[in-house]
N, C-alpha and C positions, 0 to 999 in steps of 0.2 A: 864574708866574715872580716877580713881586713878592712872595710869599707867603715862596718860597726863599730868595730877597735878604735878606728880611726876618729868616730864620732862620739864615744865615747872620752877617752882622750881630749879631745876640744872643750868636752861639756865641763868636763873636772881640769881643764887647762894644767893635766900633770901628763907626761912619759908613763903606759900603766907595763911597755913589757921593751924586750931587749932582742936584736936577733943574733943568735950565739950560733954560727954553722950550719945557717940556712934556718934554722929552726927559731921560733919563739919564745920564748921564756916570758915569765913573770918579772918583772923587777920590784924594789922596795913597795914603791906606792903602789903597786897590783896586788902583792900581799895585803897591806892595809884594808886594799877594798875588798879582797877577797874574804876578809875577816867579818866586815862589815856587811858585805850578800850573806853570807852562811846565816848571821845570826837572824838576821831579817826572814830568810827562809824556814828557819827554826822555829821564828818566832809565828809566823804565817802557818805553817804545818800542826803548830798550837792551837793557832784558834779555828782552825779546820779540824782539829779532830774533836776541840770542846763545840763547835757546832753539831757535829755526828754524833756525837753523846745524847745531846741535848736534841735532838733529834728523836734518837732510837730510847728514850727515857720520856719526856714528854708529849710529842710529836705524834702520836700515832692511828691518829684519823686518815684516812686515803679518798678523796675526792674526786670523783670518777666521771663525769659526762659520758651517754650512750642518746642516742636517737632514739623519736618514740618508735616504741612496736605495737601490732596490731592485735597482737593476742598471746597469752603466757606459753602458746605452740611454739611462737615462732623459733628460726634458729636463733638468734641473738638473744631471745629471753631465757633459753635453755643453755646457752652457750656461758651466759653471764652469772646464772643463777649457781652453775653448777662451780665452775673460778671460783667464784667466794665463797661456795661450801670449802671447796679443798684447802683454800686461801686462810680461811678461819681455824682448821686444824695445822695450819704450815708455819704462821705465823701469828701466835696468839700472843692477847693484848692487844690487837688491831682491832679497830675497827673501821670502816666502810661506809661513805654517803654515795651514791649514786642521784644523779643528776640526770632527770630526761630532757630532753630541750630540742627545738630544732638544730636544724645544722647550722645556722647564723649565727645562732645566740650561742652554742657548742664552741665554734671558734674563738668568740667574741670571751667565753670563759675559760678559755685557755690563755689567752692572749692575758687577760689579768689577775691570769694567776688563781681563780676562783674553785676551779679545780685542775689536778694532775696532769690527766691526759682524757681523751675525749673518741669514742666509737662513731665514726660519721663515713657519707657515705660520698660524698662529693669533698674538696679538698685545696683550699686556696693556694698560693704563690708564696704566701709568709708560714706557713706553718711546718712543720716536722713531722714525717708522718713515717710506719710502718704498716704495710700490707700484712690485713691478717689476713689475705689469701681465699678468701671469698668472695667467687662472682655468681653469685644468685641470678639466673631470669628470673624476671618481673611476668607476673599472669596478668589476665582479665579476669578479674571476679566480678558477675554478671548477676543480677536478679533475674530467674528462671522464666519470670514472663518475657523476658524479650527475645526467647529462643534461639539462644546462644548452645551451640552440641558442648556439652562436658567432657572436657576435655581435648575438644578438638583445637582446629587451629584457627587463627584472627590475625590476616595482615596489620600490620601497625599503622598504617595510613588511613582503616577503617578509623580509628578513632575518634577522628576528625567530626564522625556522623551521629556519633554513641552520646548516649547523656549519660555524661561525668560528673561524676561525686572525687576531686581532688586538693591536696593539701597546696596551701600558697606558693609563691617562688620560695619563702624561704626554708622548703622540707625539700630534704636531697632528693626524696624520688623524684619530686616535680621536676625538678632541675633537670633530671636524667632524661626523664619526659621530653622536657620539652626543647634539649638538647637534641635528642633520635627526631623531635618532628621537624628543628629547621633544615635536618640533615635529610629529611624524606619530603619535604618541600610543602607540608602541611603545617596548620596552626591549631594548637587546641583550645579547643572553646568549651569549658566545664561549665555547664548547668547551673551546679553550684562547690563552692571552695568550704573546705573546714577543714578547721587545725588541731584534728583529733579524727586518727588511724581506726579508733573503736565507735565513735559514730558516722562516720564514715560507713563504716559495714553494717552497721545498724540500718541505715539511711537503705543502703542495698538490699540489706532484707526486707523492708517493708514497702518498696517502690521502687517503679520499672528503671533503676539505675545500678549505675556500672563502676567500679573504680581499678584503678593497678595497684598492686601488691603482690610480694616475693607468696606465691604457692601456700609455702609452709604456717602462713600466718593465719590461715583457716584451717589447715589439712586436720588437726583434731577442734576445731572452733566445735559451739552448738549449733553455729548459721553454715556448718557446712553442706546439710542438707536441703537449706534454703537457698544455696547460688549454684552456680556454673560457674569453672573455672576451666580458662582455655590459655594454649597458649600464645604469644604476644610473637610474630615473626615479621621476619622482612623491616627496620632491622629486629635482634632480638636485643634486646634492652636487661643488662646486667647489672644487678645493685653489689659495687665493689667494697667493700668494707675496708676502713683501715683506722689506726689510731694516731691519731693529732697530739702532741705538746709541743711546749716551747721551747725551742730552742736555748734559751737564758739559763736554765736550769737543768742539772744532769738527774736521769730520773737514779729512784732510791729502789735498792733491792726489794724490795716488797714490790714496787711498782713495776719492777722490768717481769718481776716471776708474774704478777697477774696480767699480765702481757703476753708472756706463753703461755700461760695458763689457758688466755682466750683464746689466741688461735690454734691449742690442742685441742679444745675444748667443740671449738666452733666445727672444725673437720671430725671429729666422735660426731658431733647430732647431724651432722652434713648425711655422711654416710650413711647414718641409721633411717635417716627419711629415704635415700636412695631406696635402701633396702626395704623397706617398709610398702612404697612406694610399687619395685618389680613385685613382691608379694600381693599388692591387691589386684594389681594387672593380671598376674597368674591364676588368680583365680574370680 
């Protein structure tokens, strides 16, 4: 602190304080300036709060980025769907764009400001991120001809041999993918790549191919009677969710509430597929 004083002082080439019994005091010219910060903060605290006006008067679109999902089952579609019901009774006058994109293009819309904040599954070095606290295993969802048991199990190294139906490098699962195979010392080689979750499973319904996705994103599909789904082990491959903004900007009460919102939201539907889930096994 004396160090600042001290450079302060040099800057304004005046004395700003005195030591009077060990202690500091202001002197004339530290009132002066002290007169002169207040009103500058005064005046700054002015146009901070006529920004939040004009804000919460104007302003009232919320720009959201999420990853695609594979079907209106999934957790994420349920999770997000339900947020903005309660979002639109909590805070009316809002309203809502959601933004699907990969997870490149997700960052890359964060980063200019395009939207808010952004649901992705992988997570760069520059961005600001909070765990909504889901880690999903990734299945095999398999086309029935290639007699795969439902529900059984599928070391991860098999992959390597399955014809794959996978989204590019830049869709977080791939990333995750292909993250677990340098780490199991395998390379995957997908048949064929599409940058669409829904035909992708289309593709697996009508031919002897295979893709990964989180469980739940067929568990009520129509094509879930048409695959196998098994699980993915040895390692087991976890799609982590969490939410990305910028840093530059503090997010705004609507935005932090739909933020708990989704990771209340996300652990409700988490749960109820558990549950769902021992109920079909039980019987």
């Amino acid at each position: 602190m004396t160090a600042q004083l001290r450079k302060l002082e040099q800057t304004l080439d005046t004395p700003l304080y005195r030591i009077t019994g060990g202690s500091l005091a202001i002197n004339a010219a530290g009132e002066r300036l002290r007169t002169v910060v207040d009103a500058i903060d005064t005046g700054l605290k002015k146009i901070a709060t006529g920004r939040d006006a004009a804000v919460a008067g104007h302003s009232q679109l919320v720009r959201i980025g999420m990853l695609p999902v594979a079907d209106s089952g999934s957790a994420v579609a349920q999770a997000m769907a339900s947020s903005i019901k309660e979002l639109r009774h909590s805070w009316p006058g809002y309203t809502f764009k959601i933004v699907e994109a990969r997870t490149k293009a997700l960052h890359d819309l964060v980063s200019n400001g395009s939207v808010a904040f952004a649901v992705v599954e992988t997570v760069n070095a520059q961005a600001t991120r909070i765990s909504l606290g889901l880690y999903e295993p990734l299945a095999l969802v398999a086309n029935k001809a290639l007699g795969l048991e439902d529900g059984g199990v599928v070391p991860f190294a098999r992959l390597k041999d399955l014809p794959l139906v996978l989204g590019g490098a830049s869709f977080g699962i791939r990333s995750l993918l292909d993250q677990a195979a340098r780490a199991t010392g395998i390379r995957l080689r997908p048949c064929i790549e599409v940058e669409s979750f829904p035909l992708s499973l289309a593709m697996v319904q009508l031919d002897e191919l295979c893709t990964v996705l989180p469980p739940q994103a067929v568990r009520d599909s129509a094509l879930r009677e048409h695959v196998t789904v098994c699980k993915l082990v040895d390692p087991v491959v976890r799609q982590p969710l969490n939410v990305i903004f910028s840093g530059q900007r503090a997010l705004s009460d609507v935005e932090r509430s739909f933020i708990a919102l989704l990771k209340r939201q996300l652990s409700v539907v988490m749960q109820a597929n558990a549950e769902n889930a021992s109920d079909g096994a039980r019987h």
